[in-house]
N, C-alpha and C positions, 0 to 999 in steps of 0.2 A: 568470928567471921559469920555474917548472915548466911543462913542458907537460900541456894541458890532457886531464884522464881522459875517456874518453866509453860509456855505456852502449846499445848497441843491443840491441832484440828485436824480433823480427818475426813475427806473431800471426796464428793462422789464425780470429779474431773480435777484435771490439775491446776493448781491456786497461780496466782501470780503473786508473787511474794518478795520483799526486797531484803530478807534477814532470814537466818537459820538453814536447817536442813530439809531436801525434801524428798520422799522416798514414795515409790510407787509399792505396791502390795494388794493385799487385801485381805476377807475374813479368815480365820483358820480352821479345816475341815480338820476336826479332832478325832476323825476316826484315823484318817492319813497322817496327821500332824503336815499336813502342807498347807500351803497358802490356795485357797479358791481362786478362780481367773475370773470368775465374773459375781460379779460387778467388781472391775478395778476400784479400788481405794487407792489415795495419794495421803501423806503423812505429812505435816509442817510442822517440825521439833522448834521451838525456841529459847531460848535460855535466856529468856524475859518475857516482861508481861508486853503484851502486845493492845493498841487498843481493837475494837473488835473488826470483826473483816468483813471487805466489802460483798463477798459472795459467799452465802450460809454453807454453814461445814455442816456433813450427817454428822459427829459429833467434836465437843469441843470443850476441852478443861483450861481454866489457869490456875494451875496450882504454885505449892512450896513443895520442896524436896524435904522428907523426911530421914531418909538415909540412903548412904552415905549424904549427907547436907550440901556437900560442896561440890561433888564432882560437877564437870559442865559433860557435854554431848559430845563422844569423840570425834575426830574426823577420819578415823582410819578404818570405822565398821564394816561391814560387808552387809548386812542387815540389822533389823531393828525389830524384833519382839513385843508386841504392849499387852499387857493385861489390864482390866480395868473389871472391879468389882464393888459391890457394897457389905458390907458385915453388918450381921445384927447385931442392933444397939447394945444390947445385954451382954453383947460376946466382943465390944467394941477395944476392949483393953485386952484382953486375951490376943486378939485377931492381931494388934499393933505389935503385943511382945515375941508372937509367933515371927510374923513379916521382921522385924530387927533384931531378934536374938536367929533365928536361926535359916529363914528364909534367904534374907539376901548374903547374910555372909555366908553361905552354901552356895549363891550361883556365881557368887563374884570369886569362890577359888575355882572352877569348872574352868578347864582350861575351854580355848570358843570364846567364853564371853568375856568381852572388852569392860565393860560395867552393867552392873545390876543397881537400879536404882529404883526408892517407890517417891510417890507425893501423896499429898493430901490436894483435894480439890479447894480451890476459895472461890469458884463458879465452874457450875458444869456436873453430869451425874454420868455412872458412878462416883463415889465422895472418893478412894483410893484406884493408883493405876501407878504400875510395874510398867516399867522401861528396861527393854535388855538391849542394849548394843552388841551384835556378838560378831563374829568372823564370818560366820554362813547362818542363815535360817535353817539351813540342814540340822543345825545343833536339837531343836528341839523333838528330834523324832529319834534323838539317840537312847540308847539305855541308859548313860550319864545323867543326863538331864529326865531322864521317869525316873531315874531312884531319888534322884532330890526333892520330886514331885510328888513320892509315896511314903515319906518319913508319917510316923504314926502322928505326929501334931498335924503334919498339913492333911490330912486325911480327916482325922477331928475335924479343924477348922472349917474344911470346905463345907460345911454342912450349914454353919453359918453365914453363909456368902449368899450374895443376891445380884442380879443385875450384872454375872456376869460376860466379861465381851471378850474376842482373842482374834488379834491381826498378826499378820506378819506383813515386812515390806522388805525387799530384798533387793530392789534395783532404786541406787541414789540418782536420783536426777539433777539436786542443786547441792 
């Protein structure tokens, strides 16, 4: 089975859209681990490629799903999580065995989340970006979700990373 395409853009008003999900939110203040209120961001999840959109996104990837490959975008979330980073090149195999041995199969048992998913970009930067579907955006301010966050590889790892970003959006609109 192919793995599945996915288009994300992230909107500084709300898109008009005829496919997918689309979620209101915005930046994530990591001192609070909550969502910022201003500037609103809107989210448009698609689970295909899309050609490109009439009104520019602040940003926007279409990528391939790396892992899990197949899952699609649930409809029963309560919010939606994204991270989006780049690894350096030198630490770019390292950074992928981190994110698939131990990364995602750690958030996808965390009760809360629905799916943990990453992709690789095929246009658009950062090149990789984490998708959580979870129950509530409340998940990410729990002490559950920091010890998965504080294993000694992903504490390495971060040191590698560049470029990067962290939303939450919590209220689905479409």
């Amino acid at each position: 089975m192919e793995p599945n395409s996915l288009t994300l853009r992230i909107y500084d008003h709300a898109p008009s859209v005829a496919t997918g999900q689309v979620w209101l939110g915005g930046a994530t203040d990591l001192t609070t681990r909550r969502t910022t209120a201003n500037p609103p961001r809107w989210l448009h999840v698609a689970d295909e490629a899309l050609p490109p959109p009439e009104a520019k996104p602040v940003l926007a990837w279409d990528m391939t799903q790396i892992n899990p490959g197949t899952l699609r975008s649930p409809e029963n979330a309560g919010g939606v999580i994204l991270v989006s980073m780049q690894p350096d090149p030198e630490r770019e195999e390292e950074f992928n065995d981190w994110y698939n041995l131990e990364h995602i199969p750690f958030f996808n048992q965390l009760p809360g989340v629905i799916t943990a998913r990453r992709f690789r970009a095929n246009a658009g930067h950062p090149k990789y970006v984490a998708l959580y579907h979870v129950d509530t955006t409340d998940i990410y301010a729990t002490r559950a979700w920091m010890v998965i966050n504080e294993t000694p590889w992903i504490l390495r790892m971060r040191r590698f990373q560049r470029d990067r970003t962290y939303f939450m959006f919590n209220e689905r609109i479409r």
